[in-house]
C-alpha positions in Angstrom: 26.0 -4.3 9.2 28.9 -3.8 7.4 29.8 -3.4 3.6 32.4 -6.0 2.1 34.7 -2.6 2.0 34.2 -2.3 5.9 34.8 -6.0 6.4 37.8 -5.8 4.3 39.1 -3.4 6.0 38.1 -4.8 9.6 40.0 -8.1 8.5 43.3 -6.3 6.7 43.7 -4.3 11.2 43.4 -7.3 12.6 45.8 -9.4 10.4 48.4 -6.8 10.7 48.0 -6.9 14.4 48.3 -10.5 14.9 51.6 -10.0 12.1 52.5 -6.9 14.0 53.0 -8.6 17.4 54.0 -12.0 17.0 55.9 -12.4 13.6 57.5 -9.2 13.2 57.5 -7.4 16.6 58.1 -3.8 16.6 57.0 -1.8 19.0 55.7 1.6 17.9 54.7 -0.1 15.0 52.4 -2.5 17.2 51.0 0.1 19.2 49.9 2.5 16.1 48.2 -0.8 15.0 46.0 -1.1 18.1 45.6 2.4 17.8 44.1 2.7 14.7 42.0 -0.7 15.1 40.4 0.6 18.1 39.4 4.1 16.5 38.1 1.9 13.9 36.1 -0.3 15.9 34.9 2.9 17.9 33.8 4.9 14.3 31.9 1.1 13.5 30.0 1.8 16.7 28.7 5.2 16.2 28.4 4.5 12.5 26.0 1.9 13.1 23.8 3.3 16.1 24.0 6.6 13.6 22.5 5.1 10.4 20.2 2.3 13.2 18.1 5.7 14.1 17.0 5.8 10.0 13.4 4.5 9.9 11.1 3.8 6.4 8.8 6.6 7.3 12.1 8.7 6.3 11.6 8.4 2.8 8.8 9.2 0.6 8.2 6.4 -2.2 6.6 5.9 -5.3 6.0 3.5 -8.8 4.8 4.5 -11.8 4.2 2.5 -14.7 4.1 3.5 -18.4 1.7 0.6 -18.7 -0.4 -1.0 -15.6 -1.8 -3.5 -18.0 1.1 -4.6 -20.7 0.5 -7.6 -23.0 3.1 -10.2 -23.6 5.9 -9.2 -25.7 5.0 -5.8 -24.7 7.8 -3.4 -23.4 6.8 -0.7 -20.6 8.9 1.8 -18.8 9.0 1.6 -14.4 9.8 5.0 -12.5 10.8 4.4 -9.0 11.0 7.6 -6.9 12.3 7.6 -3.8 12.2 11.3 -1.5 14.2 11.7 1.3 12.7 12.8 4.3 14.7 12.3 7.0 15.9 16.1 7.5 19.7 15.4 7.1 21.6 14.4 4.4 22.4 10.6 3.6 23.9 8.3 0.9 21.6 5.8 -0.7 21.0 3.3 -3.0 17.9 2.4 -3.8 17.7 -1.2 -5.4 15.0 -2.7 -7.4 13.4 -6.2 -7.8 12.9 -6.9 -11.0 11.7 -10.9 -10.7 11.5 -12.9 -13.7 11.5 -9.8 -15.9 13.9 -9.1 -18.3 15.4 -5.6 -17.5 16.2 -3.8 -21.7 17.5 -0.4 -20.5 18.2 1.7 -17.9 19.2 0.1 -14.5 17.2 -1.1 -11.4 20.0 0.1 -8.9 20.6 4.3 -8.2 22.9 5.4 -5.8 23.6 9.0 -4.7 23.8 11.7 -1.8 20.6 13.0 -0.8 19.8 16.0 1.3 16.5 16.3 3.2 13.5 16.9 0.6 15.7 15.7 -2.4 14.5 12.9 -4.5 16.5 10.3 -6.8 14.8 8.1 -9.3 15.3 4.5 -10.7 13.8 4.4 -14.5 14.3 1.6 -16.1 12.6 -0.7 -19.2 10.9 -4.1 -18.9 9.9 -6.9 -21.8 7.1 -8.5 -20.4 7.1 -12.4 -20.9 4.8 -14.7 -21.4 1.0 -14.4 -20.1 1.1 -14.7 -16.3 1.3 -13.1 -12.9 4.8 -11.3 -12.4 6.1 -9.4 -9.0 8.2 -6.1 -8.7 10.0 -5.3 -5.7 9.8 -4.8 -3.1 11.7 -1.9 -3.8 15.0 -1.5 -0.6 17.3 1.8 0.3 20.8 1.0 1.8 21.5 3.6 4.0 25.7 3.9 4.7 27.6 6.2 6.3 30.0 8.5 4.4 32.9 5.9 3.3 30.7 3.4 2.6 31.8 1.1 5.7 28.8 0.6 7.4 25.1 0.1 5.8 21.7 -0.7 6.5 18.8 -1.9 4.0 15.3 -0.8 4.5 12.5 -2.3 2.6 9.9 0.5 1.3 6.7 -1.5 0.0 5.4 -5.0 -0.3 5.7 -6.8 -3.5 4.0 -5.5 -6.8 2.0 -7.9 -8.8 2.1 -7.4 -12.4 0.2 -8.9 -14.4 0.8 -9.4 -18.2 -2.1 -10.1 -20.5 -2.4 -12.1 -23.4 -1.3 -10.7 -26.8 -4.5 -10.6 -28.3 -6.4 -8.8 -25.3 -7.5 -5.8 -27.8 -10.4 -5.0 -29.5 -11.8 -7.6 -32.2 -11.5 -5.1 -35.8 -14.7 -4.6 -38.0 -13.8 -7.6 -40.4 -13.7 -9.9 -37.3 -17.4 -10.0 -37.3 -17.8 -10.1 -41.0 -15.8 -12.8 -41.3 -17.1 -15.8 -43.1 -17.4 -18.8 -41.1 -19.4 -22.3 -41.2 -22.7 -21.0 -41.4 -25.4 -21.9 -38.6 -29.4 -22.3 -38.6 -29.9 -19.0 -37.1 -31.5 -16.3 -39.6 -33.3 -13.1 -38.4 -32.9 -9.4 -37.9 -32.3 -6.8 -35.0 -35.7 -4.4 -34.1 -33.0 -1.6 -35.5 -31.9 -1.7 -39.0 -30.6 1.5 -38.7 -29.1 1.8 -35.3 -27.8 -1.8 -34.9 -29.8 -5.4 -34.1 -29.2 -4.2 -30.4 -30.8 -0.8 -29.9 -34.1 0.6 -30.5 -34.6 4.7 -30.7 -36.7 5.8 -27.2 -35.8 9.6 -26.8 -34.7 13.3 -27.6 -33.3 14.6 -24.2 -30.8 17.6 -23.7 -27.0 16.7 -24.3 -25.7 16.3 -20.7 -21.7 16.7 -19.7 -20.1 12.8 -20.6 -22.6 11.5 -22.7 -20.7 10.5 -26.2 -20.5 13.1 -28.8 -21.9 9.8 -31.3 -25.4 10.1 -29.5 -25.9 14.1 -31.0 -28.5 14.2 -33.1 -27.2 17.2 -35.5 -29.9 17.8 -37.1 -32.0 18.2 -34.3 -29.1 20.6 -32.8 -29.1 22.5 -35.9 -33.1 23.6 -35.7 -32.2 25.0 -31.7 -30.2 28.0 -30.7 -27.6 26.7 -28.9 -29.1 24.2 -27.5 -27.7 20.4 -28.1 -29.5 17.1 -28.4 -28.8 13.6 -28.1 -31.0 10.5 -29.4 -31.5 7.6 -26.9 -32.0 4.0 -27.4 -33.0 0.8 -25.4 -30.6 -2.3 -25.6 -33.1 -4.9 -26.0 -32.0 -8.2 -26.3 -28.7 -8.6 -24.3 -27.5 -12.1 -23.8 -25.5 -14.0 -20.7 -22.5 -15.4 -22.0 -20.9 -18.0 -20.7 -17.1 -19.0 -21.9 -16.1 -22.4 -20.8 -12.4 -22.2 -21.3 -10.4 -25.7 -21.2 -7.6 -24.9 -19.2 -5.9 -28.3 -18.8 -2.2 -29.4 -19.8 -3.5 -31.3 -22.8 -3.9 -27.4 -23.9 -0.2 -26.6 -24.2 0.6 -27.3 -27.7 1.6 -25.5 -30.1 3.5 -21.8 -30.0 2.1 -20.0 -29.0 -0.1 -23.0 -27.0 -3.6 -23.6 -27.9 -4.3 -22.3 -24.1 -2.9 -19.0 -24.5 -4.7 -18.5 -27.9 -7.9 -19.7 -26.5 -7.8 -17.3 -23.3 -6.2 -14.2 -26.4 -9.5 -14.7 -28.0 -11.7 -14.8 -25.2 -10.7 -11.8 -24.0 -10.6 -10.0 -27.0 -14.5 -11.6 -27.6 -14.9 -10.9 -24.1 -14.6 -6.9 -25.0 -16.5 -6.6 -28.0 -19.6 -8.3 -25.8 -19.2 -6.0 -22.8 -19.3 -3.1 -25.1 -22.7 -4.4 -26.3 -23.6 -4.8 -22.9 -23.8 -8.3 -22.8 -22.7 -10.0 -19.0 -19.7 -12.0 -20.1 -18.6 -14.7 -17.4 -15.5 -16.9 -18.0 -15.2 -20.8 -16.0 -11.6 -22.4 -16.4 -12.4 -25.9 -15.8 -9.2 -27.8 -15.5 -6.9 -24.9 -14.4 -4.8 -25.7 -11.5 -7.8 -23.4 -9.8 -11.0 -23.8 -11.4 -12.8 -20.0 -10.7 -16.1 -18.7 -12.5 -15.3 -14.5 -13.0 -17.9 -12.3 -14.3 -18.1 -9.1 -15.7 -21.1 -6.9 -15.7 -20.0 -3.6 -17.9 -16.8 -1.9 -19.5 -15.8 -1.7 -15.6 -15.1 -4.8 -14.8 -12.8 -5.6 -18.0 -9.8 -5.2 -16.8 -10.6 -7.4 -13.4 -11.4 -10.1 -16.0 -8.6 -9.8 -18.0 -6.0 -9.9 -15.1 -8.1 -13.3 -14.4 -7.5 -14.8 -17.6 -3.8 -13.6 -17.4 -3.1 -15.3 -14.0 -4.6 -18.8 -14.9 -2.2 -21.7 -15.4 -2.7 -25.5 -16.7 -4.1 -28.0 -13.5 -5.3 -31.4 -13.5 -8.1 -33.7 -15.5 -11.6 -32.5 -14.2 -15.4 -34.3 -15.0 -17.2 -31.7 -17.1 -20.3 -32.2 -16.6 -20.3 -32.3 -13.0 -18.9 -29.0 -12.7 -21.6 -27.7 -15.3 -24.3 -28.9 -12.6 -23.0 -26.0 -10.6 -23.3 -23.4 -13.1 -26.6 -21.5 -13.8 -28.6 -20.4 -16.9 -27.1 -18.9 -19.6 -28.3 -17.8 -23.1 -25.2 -18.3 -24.9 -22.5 -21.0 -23.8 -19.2 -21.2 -26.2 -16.7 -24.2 -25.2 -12.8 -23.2 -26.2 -10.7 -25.1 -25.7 -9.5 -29.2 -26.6 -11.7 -31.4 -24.1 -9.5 -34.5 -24.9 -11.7 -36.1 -21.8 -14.8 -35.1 -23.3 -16.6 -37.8 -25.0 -20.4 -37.7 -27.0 -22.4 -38.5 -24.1 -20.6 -36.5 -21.9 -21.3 -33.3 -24.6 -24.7 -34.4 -24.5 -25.5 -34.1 -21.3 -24.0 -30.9 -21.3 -26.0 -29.7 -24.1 -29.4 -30.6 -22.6 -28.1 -28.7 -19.1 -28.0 -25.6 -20.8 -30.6 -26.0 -23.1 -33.4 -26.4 -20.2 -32.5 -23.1 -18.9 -32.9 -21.6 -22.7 -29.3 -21.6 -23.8 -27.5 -23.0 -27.0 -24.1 -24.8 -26.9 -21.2 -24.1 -29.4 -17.9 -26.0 -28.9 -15.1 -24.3 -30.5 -12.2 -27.1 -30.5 -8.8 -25.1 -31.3 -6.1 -26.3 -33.8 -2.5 -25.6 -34.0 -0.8 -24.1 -36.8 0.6 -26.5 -39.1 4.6 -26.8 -38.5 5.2 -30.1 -38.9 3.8 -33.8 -39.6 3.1 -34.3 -36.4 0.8 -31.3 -36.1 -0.9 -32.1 -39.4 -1.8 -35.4 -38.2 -3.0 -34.2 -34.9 -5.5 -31.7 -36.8 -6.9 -34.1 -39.2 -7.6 -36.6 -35.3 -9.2 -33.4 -34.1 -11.1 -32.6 -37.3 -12.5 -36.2 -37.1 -12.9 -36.0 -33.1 -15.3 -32.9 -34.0 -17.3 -34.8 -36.8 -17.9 -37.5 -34.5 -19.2 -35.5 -31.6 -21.2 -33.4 -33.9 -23.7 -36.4 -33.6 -24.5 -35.8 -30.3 -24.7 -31.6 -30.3 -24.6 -29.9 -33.7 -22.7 -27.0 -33.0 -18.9 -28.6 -32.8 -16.1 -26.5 -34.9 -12.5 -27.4 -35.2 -10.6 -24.4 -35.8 -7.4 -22.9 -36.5 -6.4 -21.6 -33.1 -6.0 -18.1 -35.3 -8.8 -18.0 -36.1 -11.0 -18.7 -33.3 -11.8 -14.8 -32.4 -13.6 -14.5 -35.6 -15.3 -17.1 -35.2 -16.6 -16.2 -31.7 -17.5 -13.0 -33.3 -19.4 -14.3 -35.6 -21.3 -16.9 -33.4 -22.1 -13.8 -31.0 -22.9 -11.3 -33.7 -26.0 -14.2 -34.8 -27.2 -15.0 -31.8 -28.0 -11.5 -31.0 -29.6 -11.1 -34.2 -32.0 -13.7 -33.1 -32.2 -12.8 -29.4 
């Protein structure tokens, strides 16, 4: 195809043509015209069947990202490299879709000549937006010929998806779980006082490579020559954890939303259970599509949080008919506003997890207090959680801040008791 500065040019001979033999006729002047206008169209020809025979499998190609995993508000740094392979040299510019993003240095477009096994790079810096699923690329080369008259764009990969997690997808700190909170009914201690109300001592066995330096019993070490120890312990009472997470549009107040701070603290919960190694599964009823994602271990974190980052407000939903579906659980923490939710409803809920040996807490979220209109709303929602504490005990409405502590807390008792 041809560049607008072939196009121009290919417009500006044939004007002067047209001029040069019917407004102004002169000869010679008409006939060096032509001339040149056909040796132009004759270089477009072989320009074009030249730069035609450039396939994708001439280039080598590759991303890297600072961050695979960036959190909103987060900025990360893309490095596109792009080899080229075609065993002659050729001029390129390699472009970059950047989507939604917003680009804060460097550029998305490089151009240069490249000879064969030369590389040129695009580095450029991103803000990640809100929570969400985003797309780079897919990432083209337009190949032209020398004088830039003639090009042709090759697309190199399919479109990235990026996703961006919530702000608060980080580890909950020490005080988190010290926090002080409503307290419940639940009293007790761990088998462990020493090692945790999770682990109980089992073994000495040697120190093999990858076990955690934390797990060396020194002492023990000490009394050997050379040889190193570690102290093994069985997790006893680990819990299934279910997060019922109210995804609907009802959720989208405040700012940051009581959604986005309700799937933050999840995630963030979420970590601090999986490290225990609890099985953490998360249901979004009311997104615009309702999943149930477990993870099983530290492994399957990240597959969870890109879950929680790609989910996005949907429709009104009947709770308890899509608890039906769900199975036991030990633990079961509702997040989230449940404006359709009434005392019956919560009821019924209850007594389905309760007769597979669970407990309910329902964690309703409050926005920050900006304005009248948000002070009014939290004392409703204070009053809505009074009133449905009649039906299931455990109903807390909290400041949307302050709901990972909270979670920590609830999670940090119940295994006490487990």
């Amino acid at each position: 195809m041809l560049t607008n500065q072939g196009f121009k040019l290919l417009i500006t001979l044939f004007i002067l043509s047209i001029v040069s033999s019917t407004v102004s006729v002169n000869q010679p002047l008409t006939l060096s015209i032509f001339v040149v206008t056909f040796f132009a169209l004759v270089y477009f020809y072989f320009a074009v069947e030249d730069i035609r025979r450039v396939r994708a499998n001439d280039f080598g190609f590759s991303r890297k990202l600072s961050k695979t995993l960036p959190k909103a508000g987060e900025k990360f740094e893309v490095v596109v490299n792009v080899v080229n392979l075609a065993g002659r040299k050729l001029r390129v510019m390699v472009l970059d879709n950047v989507g939604s993003l917003n680009v804060v240095s460097g550029s998305s477009v490089a151009e240069g000549y490249l000879g064969h096994g030369e590389a040129i790079a695009v580095r450029y810096v991103l803000l990640a937006g809100e929570r969400g699923l985003y797309r780079l690329g897919p990432v083209s080369v337009r190949v032209s010929d020398d004088y830039g008259l003639v090009c042709r764009y090759i697309t190199l990969e399919e479109e990235y998806r990026l996703v961006v997690a919530s702000a608060g997808s980080e580890k909950p700190r020490l005080s988190d779980a010290v926090k002080k909170v409503e307290p419940t009914l639940f009293t007790g201690s761990g088998s462990s006082y020493q090692q945790g109300v999770d682990d109980v001592f089992r073994e000495l066995t040697l120190y093999e490579e990858g076990q955690p330096l934390k797990s060396i019993d020194w002492r023990r070490t000490a009394r050997e020559n050379g040889e190193i120890y570690v102290r093994k312990y069985d997790k006893l009472n680990l819990l299934k954890v279910l997060f019922l997470v109210d995804c609907s549009r009802a959720n989208q107040l405040g700012k940051p939303s009581i959604l986005d701070s309700s799937l933050s603290a999840v995630s963030a919960a979420a970590l601090s259970m999986l490290e225990k190694g609890d099985v953490v599964s998360v249901a979004t009823v009311g997104s615009s599509k309702p999943e149930l994602h477990s993870a099983y271990g530290m492994k399957d974190y990240e597959g969870l949080v890109k879950f929680l980052s790609a989910v996005s407000p949907g429709k009104s939903y009947d709770l308890f008919e899509y608890v039906k579906e769900l199975g036991a659980y030990h633990v079961v923490f509702m997040v989230g506003r449940f404006v359709g939710v009434d005392g019956p409803t919560l009821r019924k809920v209850f007594e389905h997890f309760r007769r597979g040996g669970g407990i309910l807490f329902t964690l309703i979220p409050m926005t920050d207090e900006k304005n009248r209109i948000e002070t009014a709303l939290n004392e409703l929602e204070k009053q809505r959680a009074e009133s449905l504490k009649q039906y299931c005990s455990y109903v807390y409405a909290v400041k949307q801040n302050e709901l990972l502590p909270h979670l920590i807390h609830l999670h940090k008792t119940m295994r006490m008791t487990a």
